[in-house]
MINUMI-680829 format. One record per residue (C-alpha): residue number from 1; residue in three letters; y, x, z. Coordinates in steps of 0.25 Angstrom, whole numbers, plus 5000, padded with zeros to 4 digits. Layout:
% MINUMI-680829
[NUM 'ALA' [Y X Z]]
...
% end
This chain:
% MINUMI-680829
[1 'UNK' [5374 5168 4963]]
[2 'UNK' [5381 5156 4968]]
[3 'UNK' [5387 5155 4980]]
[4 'UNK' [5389 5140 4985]]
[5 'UNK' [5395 5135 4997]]
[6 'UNK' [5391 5124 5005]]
[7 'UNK' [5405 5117 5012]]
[8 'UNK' [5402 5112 5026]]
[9 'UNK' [5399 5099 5028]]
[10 'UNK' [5412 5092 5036]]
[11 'UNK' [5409 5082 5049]]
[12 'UNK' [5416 5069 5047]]
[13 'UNK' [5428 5069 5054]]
[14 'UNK' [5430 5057 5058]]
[15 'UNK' [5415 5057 5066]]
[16 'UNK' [5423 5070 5074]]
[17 'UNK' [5429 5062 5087]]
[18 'UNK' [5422 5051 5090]]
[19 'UNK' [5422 5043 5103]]
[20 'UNK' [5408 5044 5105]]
[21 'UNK' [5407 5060 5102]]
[22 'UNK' [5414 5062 5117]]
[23 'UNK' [5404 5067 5128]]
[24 'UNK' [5407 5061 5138]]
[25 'UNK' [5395 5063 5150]]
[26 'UNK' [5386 5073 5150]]
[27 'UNK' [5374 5074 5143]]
[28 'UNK' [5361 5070 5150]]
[29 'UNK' [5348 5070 5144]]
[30 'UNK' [5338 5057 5141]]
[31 'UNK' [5327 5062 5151]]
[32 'UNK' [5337 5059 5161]]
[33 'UNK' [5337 5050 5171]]
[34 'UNK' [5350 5041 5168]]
[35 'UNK' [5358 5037 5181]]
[36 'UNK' [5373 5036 5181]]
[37 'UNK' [5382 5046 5187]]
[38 'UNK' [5389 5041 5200]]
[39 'UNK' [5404 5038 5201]]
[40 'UNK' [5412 5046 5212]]
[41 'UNK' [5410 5034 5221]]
[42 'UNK' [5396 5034 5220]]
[43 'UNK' [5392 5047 5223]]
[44 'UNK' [5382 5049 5233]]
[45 'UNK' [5386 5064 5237]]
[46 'UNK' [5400 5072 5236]]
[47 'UNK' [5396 5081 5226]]
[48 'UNK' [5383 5083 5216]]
[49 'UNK' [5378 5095 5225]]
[50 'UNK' [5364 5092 5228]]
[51 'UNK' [5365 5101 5241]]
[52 'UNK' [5373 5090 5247]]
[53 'UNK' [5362 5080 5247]]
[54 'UNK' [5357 5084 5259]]
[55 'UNK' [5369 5082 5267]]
[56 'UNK' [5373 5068 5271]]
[57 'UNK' [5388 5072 5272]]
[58 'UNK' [5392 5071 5258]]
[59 'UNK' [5385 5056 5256]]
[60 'UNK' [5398 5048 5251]]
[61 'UNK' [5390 5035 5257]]
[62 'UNK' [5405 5028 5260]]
[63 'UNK' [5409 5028 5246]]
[64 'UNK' [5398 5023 5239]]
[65 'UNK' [5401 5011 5230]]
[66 'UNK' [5388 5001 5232]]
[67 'UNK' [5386 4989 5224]]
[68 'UNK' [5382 4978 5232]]
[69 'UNK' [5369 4971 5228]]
[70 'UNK' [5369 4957 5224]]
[71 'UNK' [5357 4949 5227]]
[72 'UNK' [5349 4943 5215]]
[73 'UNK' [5354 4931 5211]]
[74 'UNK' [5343 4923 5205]]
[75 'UNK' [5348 4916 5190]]
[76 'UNK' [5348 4902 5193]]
[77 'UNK' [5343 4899 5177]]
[78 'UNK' [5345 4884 5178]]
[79 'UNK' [5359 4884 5182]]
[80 'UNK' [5360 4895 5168]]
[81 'UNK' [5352 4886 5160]]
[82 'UNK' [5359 4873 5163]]
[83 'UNK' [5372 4879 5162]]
[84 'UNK' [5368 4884 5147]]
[85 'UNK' [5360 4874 5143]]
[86 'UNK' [5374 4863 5145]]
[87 'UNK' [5382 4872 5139]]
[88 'UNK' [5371 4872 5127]]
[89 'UNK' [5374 4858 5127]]
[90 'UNK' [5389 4857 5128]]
[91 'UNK' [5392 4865 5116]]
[92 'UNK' [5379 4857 5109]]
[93 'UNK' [5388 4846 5111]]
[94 'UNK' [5400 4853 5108]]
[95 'UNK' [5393 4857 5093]]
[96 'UNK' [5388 4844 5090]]
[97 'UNK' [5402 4837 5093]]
[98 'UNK' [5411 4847 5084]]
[99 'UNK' [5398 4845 5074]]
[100 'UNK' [5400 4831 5073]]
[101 'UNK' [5416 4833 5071]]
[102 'UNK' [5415 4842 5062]]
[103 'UNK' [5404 4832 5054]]
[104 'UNK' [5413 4821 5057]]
[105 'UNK' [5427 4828 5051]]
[106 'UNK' [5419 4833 5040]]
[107 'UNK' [5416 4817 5037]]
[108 'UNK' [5430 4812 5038]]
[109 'UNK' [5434 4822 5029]]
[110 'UNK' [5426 4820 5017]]
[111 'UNK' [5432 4817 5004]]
[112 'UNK' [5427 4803 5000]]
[113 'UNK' [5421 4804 4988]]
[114 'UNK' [5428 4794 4977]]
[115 'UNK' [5419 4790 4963]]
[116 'UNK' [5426 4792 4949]]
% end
């Protein structure tokens, strides 16, 4: 009888600390509801404590950061499109300039041709 051993396969050592192995939140599952943790200035109550809902002595209502709302502001599309549309056509002009340079140059600077 033969006794063989098997060696233990090795983990790459350079795969062992990676940025992206650090746990950084808690975990919560997908058939969650996502909604994003409130900063300290934001929170509604002093503590996590569902008992102390029902008082209205704990409400932080001063504190609260609000964003103020802005009013829609209908896109005005024609000022947009004009604005593109001669920008479009300055660098158009632009091209077709340095084009012609470049055509002209290439002109000047060819060889004439002499016969044998």
């Amino acid at each position: 009888m033969t006794n063989t051993v098997q060696q233990e396969e090795q983990a790459n050592p350079y795969n062992a600390k990676k940025d992206y192995h650090v746990e950084d939140k808690p975990f919560t599952p997908a058939n969650q509801l996502y909604f994003e943790e409130p900063s300290e200035k934001n929170k509604l109550f002093d503590s996590n404590d569902i008992t102390e809902v029902n008082s209205t002595a704990n409400v932080n209502t001063e504190e609260l950061e609000t964003s103020k709302d802005v009013p829609y502001k209908k896109p005005d599309y024609k000022k947009r499109y004009d604005d593109l549309k001669r920008h479009y056509d300055s660098k158009l002009n632009e091209f077709k300039s340095r084009e012609q340079e470049l055509l002209e140059e290439a002109a000047n600077n060819r060889p004439t041709y002499k016969a044998p």
